[in-house]
C-alpha positions in Angstrom: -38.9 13.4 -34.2 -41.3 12.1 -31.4 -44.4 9.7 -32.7 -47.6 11.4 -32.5 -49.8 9.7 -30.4 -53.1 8.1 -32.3 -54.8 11.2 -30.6 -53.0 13.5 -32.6 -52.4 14.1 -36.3 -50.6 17.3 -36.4 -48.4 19.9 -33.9 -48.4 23.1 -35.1 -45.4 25.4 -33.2 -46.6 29.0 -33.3 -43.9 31.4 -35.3 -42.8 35.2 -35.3 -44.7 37.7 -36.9 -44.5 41.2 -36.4 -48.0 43.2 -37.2 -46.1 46.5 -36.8 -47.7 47.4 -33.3 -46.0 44.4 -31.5 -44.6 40.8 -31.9 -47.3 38.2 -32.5 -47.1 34.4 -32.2 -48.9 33.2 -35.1 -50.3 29.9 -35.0 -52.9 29.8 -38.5 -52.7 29.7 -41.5 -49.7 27.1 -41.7 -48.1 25.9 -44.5 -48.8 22.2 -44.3 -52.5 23.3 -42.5 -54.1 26.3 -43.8 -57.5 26.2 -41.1 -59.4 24.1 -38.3 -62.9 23.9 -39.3 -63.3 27.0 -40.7 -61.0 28.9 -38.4 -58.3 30.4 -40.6 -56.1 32.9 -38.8 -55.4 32.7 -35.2 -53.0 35.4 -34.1 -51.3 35.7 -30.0 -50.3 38.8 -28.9 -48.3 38.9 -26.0 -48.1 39.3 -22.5 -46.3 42.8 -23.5 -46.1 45.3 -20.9 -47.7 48.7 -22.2 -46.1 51.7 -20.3 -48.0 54.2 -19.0 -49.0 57.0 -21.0 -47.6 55.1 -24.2 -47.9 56.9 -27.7 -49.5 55.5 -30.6 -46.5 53.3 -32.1 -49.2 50.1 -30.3 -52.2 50.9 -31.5 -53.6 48.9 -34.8 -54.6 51.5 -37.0 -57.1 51.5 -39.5 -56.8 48.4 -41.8 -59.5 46.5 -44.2 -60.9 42.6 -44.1 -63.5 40.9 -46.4 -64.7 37.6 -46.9 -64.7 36.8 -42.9 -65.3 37.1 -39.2 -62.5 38.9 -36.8 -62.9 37.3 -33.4 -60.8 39.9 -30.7 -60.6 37.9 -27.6 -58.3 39.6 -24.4 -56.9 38.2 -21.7 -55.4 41.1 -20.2 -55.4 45.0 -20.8 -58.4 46.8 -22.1 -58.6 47.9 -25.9 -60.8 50.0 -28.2 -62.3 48.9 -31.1 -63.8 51.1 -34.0 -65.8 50.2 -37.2 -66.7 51.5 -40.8 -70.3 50.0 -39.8 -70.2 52.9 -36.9 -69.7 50.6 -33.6 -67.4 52.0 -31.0 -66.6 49.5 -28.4 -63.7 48.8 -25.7 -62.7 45.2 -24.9 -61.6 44.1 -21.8 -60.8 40.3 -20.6 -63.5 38.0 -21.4 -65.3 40.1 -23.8 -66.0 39.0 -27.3 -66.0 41.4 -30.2 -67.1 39.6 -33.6 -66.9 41.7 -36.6 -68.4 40.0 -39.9 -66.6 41.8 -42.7 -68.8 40.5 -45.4 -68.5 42.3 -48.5 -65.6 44.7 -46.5 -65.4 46.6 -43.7 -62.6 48.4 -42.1 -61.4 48.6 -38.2 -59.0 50.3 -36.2 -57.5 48.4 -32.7 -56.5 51.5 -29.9 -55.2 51.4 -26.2 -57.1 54.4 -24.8 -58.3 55.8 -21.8 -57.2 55.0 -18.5 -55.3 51.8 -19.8 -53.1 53.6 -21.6 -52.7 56.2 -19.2 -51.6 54.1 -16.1 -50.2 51.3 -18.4 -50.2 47.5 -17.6 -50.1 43.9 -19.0 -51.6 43.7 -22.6 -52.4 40.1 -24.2 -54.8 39.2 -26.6 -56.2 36.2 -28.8 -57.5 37.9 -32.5 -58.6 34.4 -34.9 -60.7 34.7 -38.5 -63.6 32.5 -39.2 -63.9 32.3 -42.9 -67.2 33.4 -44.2 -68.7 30.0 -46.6 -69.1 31.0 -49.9 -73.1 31.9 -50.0 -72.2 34.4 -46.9 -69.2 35.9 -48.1 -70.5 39.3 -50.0 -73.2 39.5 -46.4 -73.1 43.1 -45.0 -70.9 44.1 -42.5 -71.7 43.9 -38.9 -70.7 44.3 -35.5 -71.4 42.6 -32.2 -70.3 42.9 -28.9 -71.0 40.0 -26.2 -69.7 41.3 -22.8 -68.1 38.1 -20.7 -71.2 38.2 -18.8 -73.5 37.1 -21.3 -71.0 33.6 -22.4 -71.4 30.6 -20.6 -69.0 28.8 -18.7 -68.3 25.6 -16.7 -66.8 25.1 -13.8 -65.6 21.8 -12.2 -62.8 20.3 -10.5 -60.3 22.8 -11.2 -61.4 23.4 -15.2 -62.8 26.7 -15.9 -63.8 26.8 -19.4 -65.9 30.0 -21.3 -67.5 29.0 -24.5 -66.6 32.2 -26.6 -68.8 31.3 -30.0 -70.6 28.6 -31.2 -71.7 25.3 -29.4 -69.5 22.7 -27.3 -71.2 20.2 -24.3 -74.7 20.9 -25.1 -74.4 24.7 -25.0 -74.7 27.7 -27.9 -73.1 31.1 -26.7 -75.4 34.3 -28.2 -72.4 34.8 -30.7 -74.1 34.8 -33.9 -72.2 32.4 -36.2 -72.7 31.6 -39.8 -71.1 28.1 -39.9 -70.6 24.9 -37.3 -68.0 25.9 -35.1 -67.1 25.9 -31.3 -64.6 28.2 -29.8 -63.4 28.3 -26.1 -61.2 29.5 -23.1 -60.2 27.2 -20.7 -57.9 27.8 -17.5 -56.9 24.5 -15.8 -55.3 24.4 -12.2 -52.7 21.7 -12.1 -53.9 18.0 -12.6 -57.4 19.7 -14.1 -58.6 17.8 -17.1 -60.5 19.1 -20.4 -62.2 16.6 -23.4 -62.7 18.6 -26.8 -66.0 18.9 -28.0 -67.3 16.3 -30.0 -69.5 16.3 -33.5 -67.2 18.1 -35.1 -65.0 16.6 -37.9 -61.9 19.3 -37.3 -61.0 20.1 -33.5 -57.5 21.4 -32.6 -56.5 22.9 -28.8 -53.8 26.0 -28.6 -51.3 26.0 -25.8 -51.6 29.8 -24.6 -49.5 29.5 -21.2 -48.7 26.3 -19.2 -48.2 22.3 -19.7 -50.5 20.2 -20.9 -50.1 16.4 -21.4 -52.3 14.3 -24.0 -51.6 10.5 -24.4 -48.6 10.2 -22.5 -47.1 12.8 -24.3 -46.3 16.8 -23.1 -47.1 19.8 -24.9 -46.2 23.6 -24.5 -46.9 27.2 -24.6 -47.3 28.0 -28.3 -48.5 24.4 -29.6 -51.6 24.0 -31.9 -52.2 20.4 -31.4 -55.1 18.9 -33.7 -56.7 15.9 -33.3 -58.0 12.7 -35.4 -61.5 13.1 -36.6 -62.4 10.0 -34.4 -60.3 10.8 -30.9 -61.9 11.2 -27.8 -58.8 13.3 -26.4 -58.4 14.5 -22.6 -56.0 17.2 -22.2 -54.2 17.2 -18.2 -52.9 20.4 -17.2 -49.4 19.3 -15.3 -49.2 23.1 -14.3 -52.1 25.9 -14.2 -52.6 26.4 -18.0 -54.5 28.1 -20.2 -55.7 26.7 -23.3 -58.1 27.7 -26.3 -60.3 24.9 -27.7 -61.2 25.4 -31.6 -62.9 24.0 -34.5 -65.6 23.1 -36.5 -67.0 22.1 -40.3 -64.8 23.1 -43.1 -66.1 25.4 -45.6 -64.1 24.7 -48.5 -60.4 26.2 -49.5 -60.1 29.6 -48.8 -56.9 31.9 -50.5 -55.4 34.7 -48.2 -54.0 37.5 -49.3 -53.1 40.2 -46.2 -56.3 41.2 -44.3 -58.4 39.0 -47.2 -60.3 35.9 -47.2 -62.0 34.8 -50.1 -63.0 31.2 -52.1 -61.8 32.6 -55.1 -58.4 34.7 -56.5 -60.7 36.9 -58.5 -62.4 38.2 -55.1 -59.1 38.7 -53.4 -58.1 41.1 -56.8 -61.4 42.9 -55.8 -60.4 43.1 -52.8 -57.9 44.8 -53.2 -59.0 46.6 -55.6 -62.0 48.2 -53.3 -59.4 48.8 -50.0 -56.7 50.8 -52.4 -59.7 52.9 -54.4 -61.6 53.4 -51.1 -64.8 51.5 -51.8 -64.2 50.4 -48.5 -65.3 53.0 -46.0 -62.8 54.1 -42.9 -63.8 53.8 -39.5 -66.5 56.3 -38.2 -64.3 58.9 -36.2 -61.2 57.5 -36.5 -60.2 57.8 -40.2 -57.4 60.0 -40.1 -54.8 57.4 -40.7 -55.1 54.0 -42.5 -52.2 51.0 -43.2 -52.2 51.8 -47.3 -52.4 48.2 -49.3 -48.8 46.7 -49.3 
């Protein structure tokens, strides 16, 4: 096994899962490193190619969450969201749709419209930021931040989007309920990118490309996270893509499917609420729901 450099004090390599629509990579929760800050799910999907006029076998149907924050982040493809709170909203690359699922909520993920009708390359980013425990019976809620409204940077071949929370003296409109800092960076070959610093949990995902840090090279489907103290530079040796991600803990969190919660008792109410139907379907689009396993 290859040293870590000082930089570094763990490699997470992305595994298998299948969510029923399509093949994910999934990257958190791991077994020796359940969350980043308090980032405690981060799932990749794709690139898959949809074909046109594709049935429903890829949409996400109806499915419940509590106890934390769905992040749906797309770099390719187009995809419509709907909510038990009501909101209807399609996401296209560089959008940000933040659902807070509080006390519960329920969503369904659908390709529609002229996506699925001409077909095309679908790939998409979907992380959970765990509620803390004073915020985690908060109302549901919805927001939708179109890629216009996040800032970016741009410099010598780094383009980098801050998708939530504060990096480099900047807060995107996301609203948050816990330190964090979240963000999309493409770097042209020989770019450079530092992580954030003030945070005591920082970690950068490999989505497509090389990247070298301390000597050392690092690939598509690599969480690496860094020391507390590290001033790391990441050096794309290829164009890359990478998602930057962390912030201050909240405390241990127990996951159980779609559930977050601080406690096991909450998760048994959780459950409890999805398979009784205390937890409302998605407004007009409640015809079909994933049952609790």
């Amino acid at each position: 096994m290859t040293e870590l450099p000082p930089v570094l004090s763990r490699i997470i390599q992305a595994r298998k899962a299948d969510i029923g629509a399509y093949e994910v990579a999934r990257v958190l929760p791991f077994r020796e490193m359940r969350m980043v800050g308090p980032f405690t799910f981060l799932d990749h999907a794709g690139p898959v190619s949809v074909p046109a006029n594709v049935d429903t076998r890829m949409d996400v149907l109806a499915h419940p969450h509590s106890g934390l924050s769905t992040v749906s982040y797309l770099l390719a493809g187009e995809m419509m969201h709907r909510d038990s709170t009501g909101a209807e909203q399609m996401l296209r690359p560089g959008d940000v749709n933040w659902m807070i699922a509080g006390r519960g909520v329920s969503h369904s993920e659908r390709l529609e419209g002229a996506f699925r009708e001409s077909g095309g390359t679908l790939e998409l980013l979907q992380a959970w930021v765990a509620l803390p425990t004073e915020d985690e019976e908060t109302d549901p809620g919805f927001a939708h931040h179109p890629t216009s409204a996040l800032p970016t940077f741009e410099e010598a071949g780094n383009f980098s989007r801050l998708i939530a929370g504060s990096a480099f003296g900047v807060t995107a409109p996301v609203r948050t309920h816990s330190p964090l800092f979240y963000l999309h960076v493409d770097l042209q070959a020989g770019a450079q990118t530092p992580l954030p610093t003030g945070y005591p949990e920082r970690a950068a995902y490999v989505v497509h490309g090389r990247v070298e840090v301390s000597g050392q090279t690092y690939t598509r489907g690599q969480l690496l996270v860094f020391a507390p103290e590290a001033a790391p530079v990441l050096t794309a040796l290829e164009p890359s893509t990478v998602m930057l991600l962390g912030g201050e803990p909240v405390g241990p969190r127990h996951i159980w499917w779609n559930f977050v919660a601080s406690s096991k008792e909450r998760l048994e109410q959780a459950k409890a609420d999805w398979q009784s139907g205390r937890i409302a379907l998605p407004i007009n689009d409640g015809e079909s729901f994933i049952p609790l396993p």
